[in-house]
C-alpha positions in Angstrom: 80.4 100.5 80.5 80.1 101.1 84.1 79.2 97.7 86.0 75.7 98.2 87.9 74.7 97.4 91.5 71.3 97.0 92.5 70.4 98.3 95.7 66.9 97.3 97.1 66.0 99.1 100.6 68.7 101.0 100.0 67.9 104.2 101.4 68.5 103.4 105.4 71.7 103.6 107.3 73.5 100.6 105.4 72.2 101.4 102.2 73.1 104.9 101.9 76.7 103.7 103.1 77.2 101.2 100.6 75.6 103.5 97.9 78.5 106.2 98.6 81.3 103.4 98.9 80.1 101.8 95.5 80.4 105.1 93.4 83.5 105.6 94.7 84.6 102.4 92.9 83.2 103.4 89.6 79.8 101.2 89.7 76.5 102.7 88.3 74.2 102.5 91.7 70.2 102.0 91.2 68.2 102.0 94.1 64.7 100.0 94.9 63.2 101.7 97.7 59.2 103.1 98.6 60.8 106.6 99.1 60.8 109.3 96.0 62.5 108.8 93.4 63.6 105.8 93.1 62.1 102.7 91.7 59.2 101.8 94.0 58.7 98.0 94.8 55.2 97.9 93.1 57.2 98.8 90.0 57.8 95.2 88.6 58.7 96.1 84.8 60.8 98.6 86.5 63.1 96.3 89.1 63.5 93.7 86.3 64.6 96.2 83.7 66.7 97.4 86.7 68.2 94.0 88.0 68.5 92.8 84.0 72.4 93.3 83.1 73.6 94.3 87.1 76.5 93.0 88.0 75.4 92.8 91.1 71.8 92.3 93.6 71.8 93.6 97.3 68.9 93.2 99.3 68.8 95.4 102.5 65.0 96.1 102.9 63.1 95.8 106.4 61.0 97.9 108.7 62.8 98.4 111.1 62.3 96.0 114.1 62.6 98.7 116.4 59.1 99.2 117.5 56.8 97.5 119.7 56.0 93.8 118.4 52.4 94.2 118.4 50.2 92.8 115.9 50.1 95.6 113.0 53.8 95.8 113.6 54.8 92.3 113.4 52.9 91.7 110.1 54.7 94.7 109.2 58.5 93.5 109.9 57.5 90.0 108.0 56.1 91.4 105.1 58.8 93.7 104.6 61.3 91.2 103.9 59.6 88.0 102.6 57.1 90.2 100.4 60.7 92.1 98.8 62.7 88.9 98.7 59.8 87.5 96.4 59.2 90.4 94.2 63.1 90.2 93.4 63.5 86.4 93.5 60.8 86.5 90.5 62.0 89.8 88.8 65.7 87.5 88.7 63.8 84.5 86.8 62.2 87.1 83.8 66.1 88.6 83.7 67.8 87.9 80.2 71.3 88.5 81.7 70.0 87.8 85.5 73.3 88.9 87.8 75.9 86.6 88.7 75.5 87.5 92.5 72.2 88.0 94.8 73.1 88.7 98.2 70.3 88.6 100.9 70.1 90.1 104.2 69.2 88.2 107.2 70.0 88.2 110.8 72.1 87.1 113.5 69.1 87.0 115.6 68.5 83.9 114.0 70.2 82.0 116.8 69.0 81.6 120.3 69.7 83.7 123.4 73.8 82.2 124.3 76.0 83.0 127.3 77.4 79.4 127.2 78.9 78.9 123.6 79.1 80.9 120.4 77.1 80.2 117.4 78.4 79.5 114.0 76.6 78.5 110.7 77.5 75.2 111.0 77.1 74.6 115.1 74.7 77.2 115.6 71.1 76.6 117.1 68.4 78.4 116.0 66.7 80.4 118.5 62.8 80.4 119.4 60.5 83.2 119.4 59.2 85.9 117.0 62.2 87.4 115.7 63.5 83.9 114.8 60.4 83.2 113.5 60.9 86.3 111.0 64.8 85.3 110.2 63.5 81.5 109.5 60.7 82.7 107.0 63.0 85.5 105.6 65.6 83.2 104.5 63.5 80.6 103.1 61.7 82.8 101.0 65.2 83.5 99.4 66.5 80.2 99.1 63.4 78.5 97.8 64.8 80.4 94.5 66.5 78.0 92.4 68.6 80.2 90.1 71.0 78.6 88.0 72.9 82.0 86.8 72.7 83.9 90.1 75.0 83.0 93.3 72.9 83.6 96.4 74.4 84.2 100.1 72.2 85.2 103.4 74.3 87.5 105.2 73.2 86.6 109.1 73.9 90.4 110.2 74.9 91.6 113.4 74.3 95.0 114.8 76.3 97.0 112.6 78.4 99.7 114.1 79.1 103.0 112.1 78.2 106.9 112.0 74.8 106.6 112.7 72.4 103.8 113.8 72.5 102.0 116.9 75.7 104.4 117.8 72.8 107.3 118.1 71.4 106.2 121.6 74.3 104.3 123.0 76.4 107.7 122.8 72.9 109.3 124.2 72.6 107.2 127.1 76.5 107.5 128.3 76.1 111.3 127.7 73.4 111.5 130.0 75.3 109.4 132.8 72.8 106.6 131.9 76.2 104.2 130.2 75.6 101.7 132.7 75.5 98.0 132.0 71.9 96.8 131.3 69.9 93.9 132.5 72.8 91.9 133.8 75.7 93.3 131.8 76.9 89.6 130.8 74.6 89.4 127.6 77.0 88.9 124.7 76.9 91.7 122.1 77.9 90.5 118.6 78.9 93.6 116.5 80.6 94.2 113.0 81.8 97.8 111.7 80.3 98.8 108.6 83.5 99.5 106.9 83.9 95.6 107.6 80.2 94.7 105.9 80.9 96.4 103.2 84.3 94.7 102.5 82.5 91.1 103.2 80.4 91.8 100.2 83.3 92.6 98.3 85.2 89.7 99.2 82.3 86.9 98.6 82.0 89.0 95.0 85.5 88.3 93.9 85.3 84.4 96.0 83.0 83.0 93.1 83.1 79.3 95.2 81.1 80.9 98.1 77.9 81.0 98.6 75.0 80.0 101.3 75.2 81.2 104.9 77.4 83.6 106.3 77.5 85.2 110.0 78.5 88.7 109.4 79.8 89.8 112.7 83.3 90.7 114.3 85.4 87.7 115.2 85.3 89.1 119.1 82.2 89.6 120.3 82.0 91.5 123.9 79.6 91.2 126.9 77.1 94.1 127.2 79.0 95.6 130.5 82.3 95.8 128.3 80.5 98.0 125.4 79.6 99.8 127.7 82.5 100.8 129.6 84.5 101.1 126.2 81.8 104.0 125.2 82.2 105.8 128.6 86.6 105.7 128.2 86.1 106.5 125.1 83.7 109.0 125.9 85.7 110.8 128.9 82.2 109.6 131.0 83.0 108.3 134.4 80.1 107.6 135.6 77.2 105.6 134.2 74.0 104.1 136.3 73.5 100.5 135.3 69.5 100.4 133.9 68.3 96.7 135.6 65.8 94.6 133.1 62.3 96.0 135.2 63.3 100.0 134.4 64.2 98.5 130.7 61.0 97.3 130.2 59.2 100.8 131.6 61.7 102.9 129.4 61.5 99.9 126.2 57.9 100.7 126.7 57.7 104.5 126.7 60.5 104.4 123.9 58.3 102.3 121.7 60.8 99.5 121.4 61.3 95.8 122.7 64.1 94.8 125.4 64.8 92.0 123.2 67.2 94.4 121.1 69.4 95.1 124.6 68.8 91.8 126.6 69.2 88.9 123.9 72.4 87.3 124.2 73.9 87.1 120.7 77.3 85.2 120.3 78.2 84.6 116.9 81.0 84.1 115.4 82.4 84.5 111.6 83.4 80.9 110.9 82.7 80.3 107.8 84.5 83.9 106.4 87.8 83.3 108.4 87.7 79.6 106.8 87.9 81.8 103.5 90.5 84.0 104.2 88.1 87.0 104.9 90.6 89.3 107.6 88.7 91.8 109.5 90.1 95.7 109.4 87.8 96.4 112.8 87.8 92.8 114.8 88.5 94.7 118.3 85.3 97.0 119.6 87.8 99.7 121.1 89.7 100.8 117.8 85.9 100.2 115.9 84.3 102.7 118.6 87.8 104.8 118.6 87.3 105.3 114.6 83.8 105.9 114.9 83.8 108.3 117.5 86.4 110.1 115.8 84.9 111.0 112.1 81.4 111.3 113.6 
């Protein structure tokens, strides 16, 4: 009997990579999402029967937070993941054979804006702000669960690099000569590669002692100017026009998006998986862009 995975939001750029990387190891993969056909999240019976006998619970839903943070919006990007977290917190209580795993997605934005020190789960401080808000509220709604059969773990995500995603308008902007550094360049950009997130959950599967918090993010974090230039090398770009924070804010605003996602400082670091024994396959940005750029 194939062992099953649950994924929930598992349709997006994450999901449909772990999906893939899943069957490939031989694990029956069901999917929660509000798109066609699979299960939909007002489908209660449906994710228990679903979640009932899994090996295994990922939660990856969302909206995506890049949009404008106005009121419709922000109800929109809370609900999404402390509304799902619920439904599948409660579908794990009715489970008969509940899994022995229920890993949660959170966010590295959790922490505050740092260009002094990095963060880690133990010495981190937690930010201010609406996004933190969201993180806070997301991650209590999962560990208010008390589930004696299930092992749950908050993966505190940082932008995740891969075919795909984020990549998308980086490579844009250094195409169009626009690969300059933004705002000041000296923002810190916490990254991990996607092969890497993937291999984390694997990992805190087979470590049956871990569980809680976990920053999931490359152990060398760069500033925003060094991304930068590493896409434009990479690239064969030479030149690219640095965008200051008032022409951000113009474009952020014709783009539909926040400046938030560009100018926040994130410095986080992996503590608590290199305590474990966890060793990174990308943990340098250049050979993660290099691979990237490569099999895109």
């Amino acid at each position: 009997m194939l062992k099953k995975v649950v994924l929930a939001g598992g349709t997006g750029f994450v999901g449909k990579y772990f999906e893939k990387h899943f069957r490939n190891l031989g694990y029956e993969v069901r999917i929660i999402s509000r798109r066609s056909p699979h299960t939909g999240w007002e489908d209660k019976e449906g994710i228990r029967e679903m979640i009932d006998n899994s090996d295994m619970l990922i939660n990856l839903a969302g909206k995506t937070v890049n949009c404008r943070y106005n009121a419709k919006n922000k109800k929109e990007i809370l609900d999404s993941r402390t509304d799902t977290t619920e439904v599948l917190g409660k579908a794990i209580e009715q489970c008969e054979n509940p899994p022995s795993l229920w890993i949660n997605s959170s966010t590295a934005t959790i922490y505050r804006h740092a260009e002094d020190k990095p963060m880690t789960e133990e010495d981190g401080v937690i930010g201010s702000g609406f996004s933190v808000n969201v993180a806070k509220a997301w991650e209590r709604s999962f560990f208010d669960f008390r589930l004696p059969k299930t092992r749950q773990i908050a993966l505190r995500i940082a932008i995740v690099l891969g075919d795909g995603g984020v990549m998308t308008p980086y490579r844009n902007l250094v195409k169009f000569g626009l690969g300059g550094h933004q705002g000041s360049g000296d923002q810190k950009f916490s990254w991990i590669h996607i092969e890497d997130l993937f291999n984390i959950v694997l990992f805190l599967r087979k470590n049956q002692e871990l569980s809680g918090v976990f920053n999931c993010s490359s152990p060398h974090p760069v500033t925003n100017r060094e991304l930068m230039a590493h896409l434009r090398k990479l690239m064969n770009i030479r030149i690219g026009l640095p965008c200051p924070t008032p022409m951000l804010e113009m474009g952020a605003f014709l783009m539909g998006t926040e400046t938030e996602l560009i100018l926040k400082s994130r410095w986080v670091i992996p503590e608590r998986l290199e305590k474990a024994g966890y060793a990174f396959k990308f943990d340098h940005l250049d050979e993660s862009l290099e691979q990237i750029l490569m099999n895109s």
